[in-house]
C-alpha positions, 0 to 999 in steps of 0.5 A: 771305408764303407757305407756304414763307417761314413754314415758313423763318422758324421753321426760322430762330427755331426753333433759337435760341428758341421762334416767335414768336407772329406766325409764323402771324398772317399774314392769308394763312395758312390751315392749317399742317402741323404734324408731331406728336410726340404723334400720330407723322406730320404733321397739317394744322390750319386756321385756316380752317373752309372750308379743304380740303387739295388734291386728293390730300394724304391728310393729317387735317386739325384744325379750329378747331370741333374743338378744344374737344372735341379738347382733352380727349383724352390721347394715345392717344385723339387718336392714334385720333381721328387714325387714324379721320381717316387711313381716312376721309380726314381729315374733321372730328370731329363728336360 
């Protein structure tokens, strides 16, 4: 399934009621583009620890390891966790 077909099935199911928890259990999924109400712009999240975006695609990536720490910030630090990420290229947070 590629990234296009998945991004079609929620549009599809998103509307009537919430995705389905398989949506992204495709095997072939490595990262998904999510566009974050909380943070205001697009953020990639990996599900993949060795996954890069391509050559050019300024978007901040979330990683998997990132996320014990990143679950512990409200709003606003996430929001400036993710502007630190924008200005640098969207690298991984390391504590």
């Amino acid at each position: 399934m590629s990234a296009f077909d998945v991004a079609k099935k929620y549009l599809k199911t998103a509307a009537r009621e919430p995705a389905p928890v398989d949506l992204v259990a495709d095997e072939s999924v490595v990262a998904v583009l999510i566009d974050s109400a909380v943070l205001g712009a697009p953020v990639w999240f990996a599900l993949r620890e060795e996954w890069r975006p391509d050559a050019g695609d300024s978007t901040p990536v979330l990683y998997p390891s990132e996320l014990p720490y990143l679950r512990t910030k409200n709003a606003q630090q996430l929001r400036a966790i993710f502007n630190v990420k924008s200005t640098f290229g969207g690298g991984m947070v390391r504590q």
